[in-house]
C-alpha positions in Angstrom: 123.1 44.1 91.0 124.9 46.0 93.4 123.9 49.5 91.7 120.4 48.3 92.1 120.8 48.8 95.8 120.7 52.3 95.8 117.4 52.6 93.7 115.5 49.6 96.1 116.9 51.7 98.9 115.5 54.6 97.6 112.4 53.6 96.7 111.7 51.6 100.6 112.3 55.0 102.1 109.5 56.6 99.8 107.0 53.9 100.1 107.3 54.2 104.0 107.3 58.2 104.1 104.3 58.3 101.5 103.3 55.5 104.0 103.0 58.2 107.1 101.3 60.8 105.2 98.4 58.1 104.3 97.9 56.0 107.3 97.0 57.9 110.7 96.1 56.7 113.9 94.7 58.4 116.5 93.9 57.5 120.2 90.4 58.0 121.4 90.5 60.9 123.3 91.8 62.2 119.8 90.2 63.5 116.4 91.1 64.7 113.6 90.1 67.6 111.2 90.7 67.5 107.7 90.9 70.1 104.9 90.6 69.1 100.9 92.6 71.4 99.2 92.2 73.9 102.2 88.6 73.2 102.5 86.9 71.6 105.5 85.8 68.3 104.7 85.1 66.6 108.5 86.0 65.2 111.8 87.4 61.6 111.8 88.7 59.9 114.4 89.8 57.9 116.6 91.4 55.2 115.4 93.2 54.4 111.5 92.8 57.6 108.9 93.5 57.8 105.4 94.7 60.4 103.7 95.7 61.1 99.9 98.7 62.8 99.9 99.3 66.1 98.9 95.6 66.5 98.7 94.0 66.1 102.2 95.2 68.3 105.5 94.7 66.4 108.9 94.7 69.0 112.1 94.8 67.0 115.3 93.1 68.0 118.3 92.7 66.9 121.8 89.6 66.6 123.7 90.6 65.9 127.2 90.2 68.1 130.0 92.5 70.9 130.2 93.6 72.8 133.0 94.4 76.4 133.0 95.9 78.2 135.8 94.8 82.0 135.2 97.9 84.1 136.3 97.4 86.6 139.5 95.2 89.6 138.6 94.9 93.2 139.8 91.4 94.0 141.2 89.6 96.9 142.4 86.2 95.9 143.8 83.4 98.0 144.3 84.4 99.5 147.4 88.4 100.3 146.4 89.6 98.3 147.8 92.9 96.5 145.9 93.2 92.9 145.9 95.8 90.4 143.8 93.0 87.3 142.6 94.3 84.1 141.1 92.2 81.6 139.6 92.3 78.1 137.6 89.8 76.8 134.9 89.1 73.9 133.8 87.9 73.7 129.9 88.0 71.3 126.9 87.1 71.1 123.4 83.8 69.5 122.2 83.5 70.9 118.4 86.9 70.3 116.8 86.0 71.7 113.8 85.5 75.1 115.5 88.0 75.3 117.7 90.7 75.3 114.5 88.9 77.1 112.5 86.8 79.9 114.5 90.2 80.4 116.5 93.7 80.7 115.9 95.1 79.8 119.3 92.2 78.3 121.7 94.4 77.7 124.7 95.6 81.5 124.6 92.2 82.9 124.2 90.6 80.7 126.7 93.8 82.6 128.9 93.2 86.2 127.9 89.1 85.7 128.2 89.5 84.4 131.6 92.1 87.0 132.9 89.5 89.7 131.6 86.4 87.9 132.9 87.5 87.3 136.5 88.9 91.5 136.6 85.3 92.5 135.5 83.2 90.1 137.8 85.3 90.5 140.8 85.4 94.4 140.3 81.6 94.4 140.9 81.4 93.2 143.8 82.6 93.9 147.8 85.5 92.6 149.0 83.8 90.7 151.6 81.7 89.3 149.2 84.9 88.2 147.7 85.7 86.5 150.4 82.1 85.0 151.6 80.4 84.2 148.1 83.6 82.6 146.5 81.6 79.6 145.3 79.2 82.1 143.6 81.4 83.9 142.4 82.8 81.1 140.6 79.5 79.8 139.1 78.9 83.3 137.6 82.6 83.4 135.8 82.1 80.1 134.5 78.8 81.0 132.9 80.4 84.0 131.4 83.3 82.2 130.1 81.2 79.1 128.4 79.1 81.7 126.5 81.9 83.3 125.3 83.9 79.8 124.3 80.7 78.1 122.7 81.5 79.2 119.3 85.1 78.2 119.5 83.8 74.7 120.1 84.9 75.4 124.3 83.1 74.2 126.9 84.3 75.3 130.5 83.4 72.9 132.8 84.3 74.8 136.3 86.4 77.8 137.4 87.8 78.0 140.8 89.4 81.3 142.5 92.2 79.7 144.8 93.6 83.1 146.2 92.4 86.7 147.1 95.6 88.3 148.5 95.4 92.0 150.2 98.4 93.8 151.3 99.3 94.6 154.9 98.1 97.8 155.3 94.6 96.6 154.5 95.1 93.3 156.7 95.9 95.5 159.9 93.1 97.6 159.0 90.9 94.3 159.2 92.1 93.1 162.1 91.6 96.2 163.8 88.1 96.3 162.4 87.1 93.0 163.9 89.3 93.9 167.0 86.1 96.7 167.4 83.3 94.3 166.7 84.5 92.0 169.1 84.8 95.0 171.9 80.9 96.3 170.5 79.7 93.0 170.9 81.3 92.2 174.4 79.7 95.6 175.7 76.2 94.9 174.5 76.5 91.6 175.9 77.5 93.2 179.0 74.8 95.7 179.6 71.9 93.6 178.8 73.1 91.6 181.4 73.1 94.5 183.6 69.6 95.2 182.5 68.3 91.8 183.0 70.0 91.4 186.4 68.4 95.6 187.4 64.8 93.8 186.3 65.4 91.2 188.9 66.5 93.5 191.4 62.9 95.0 190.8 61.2 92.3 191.0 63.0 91.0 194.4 62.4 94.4 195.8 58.3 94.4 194.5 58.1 91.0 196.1 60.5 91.7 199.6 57.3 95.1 199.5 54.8 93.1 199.4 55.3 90.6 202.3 56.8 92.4 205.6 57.6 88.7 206.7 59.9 88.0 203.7 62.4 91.2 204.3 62.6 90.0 207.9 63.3 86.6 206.6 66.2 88.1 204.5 67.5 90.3 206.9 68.0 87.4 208.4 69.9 85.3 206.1 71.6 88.4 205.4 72.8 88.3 209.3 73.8 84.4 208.9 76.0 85.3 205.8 77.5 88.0 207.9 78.1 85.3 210.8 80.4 83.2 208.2 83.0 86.3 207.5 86.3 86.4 209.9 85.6 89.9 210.8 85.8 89.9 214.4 83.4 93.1 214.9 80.1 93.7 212.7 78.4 96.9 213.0 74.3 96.5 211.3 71.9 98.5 211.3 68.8 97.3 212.7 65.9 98.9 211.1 62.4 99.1 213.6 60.2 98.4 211.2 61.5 94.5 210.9 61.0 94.0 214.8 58.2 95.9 215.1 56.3 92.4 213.9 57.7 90.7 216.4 57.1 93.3 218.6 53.2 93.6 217.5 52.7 89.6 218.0 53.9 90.3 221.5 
């Protein structure tokens, strides 16, 4: 009895490893691809799988969203200017089936396609463009990357550039650039008001030509503003031709 033990032992420990390699479960953002004898056979999933033994090959995958952070990248846009872009990506698998067989890795390649993507979109544009049309920007990345990743069973939801970093030599360059605009601006602003005001004046002096009685009348209120100033003396001119209406009516 007792050298039974060993053998009942034995056997327990088989029944429950032969156990594992026949009965799966999966969860259901899970599935599972198997190869027959290294041939693909189908997708099941989620929930209890059987498999024969040393026969059937389950690959599992998962299909929830993953999020890739695309590490900082070295562009040149189209008007040489260098800038450091980092970006993230969000992605997940929809065709299991391709995405182990079509591609060894599909997390890395996702990586290296994205990394080369956003260097050749980015370098065909302006750097203000860059920093003005992000949201385009990222529509046309993801539209290149989910081409590309469709036959790997990819499908890239969104892409997002979170940084476009430029050194200091170009950011005092900027800021002296928009220092300018700002000082082009002001003087524009400041000499059509200098037109518009010398359009008045023209307009007050065409009107004050017209009518004698209106220069008189500001020559006088000209004389009351002069009344309001604490000088004590006031030398002003006094022109004939604005008494010589009074002296006329006389």
């Amino acid at each position: 009895m007792l050298n039974s033990l060993p053998i009942v032992a034995m056997v327990v420990v088989a029944l429950v490893v032969l156990a594992t390699q026949i009965f799966k479960v999966l969860n259901e953002y899970e599935r599972g691809v198997i190869f027959t004898f290294g041939r693909f056979t189908g997708v099941k999933g989620p929930g209890l799988i059987i498999l024969i033994p040393l026969v059937q090959r389950m690959v599992k995958v998962d299909l929830r969203t993953v999020v890739l952070d695309v590490p900082t990248q070295d562009v040149i846009s189209r008007d040489n200017v260098s800038v450091k872009v980092n970006a993230v990506v969000y992605f997940r698998i929809v065709d299991p089936s391709k995405a182990i067989i079509q591609v060894a890795n599909p997390f890395e390649a996702t990586s290296q396609l994205a990394q080369t993507t956003l260097r050749s979109v980015l370098g065909q544009h302006e750097l203000d463009e860059m920093l003005s049309q992000r949201d385009k920007l990222n529509v046309d990345i993801q539209k290149i990357l989910d081409s590309s990743t469709d036959a790997w069973g990819i499908k890239v939801g969104n892409v997002e550039i979170k940084h476009v970093d430029l050194d200091e030599t170009m950011i005092r360059a900027m800021a002296k650039q928009a220092e300018a605009e700002r000082t082009r601006r002001a003087k524009i602003i400041h000499a059509e008001g200098e037109k518009q005001a010398a359009q008045q004046l023209v307009e007050a002096a065409r009107t004050l030509g017209s009518e004698p009685k209106a220069l008189q009348l500001r020559y006088l209120q000209t004389l009351s503003d002069l009344s309001s100033e604490k000088a004590t003396v006031i030398v002003f001119p006094l022109p004939l031709d604005l008494i010589k209406p009074f002296l006329e009516n006389k």
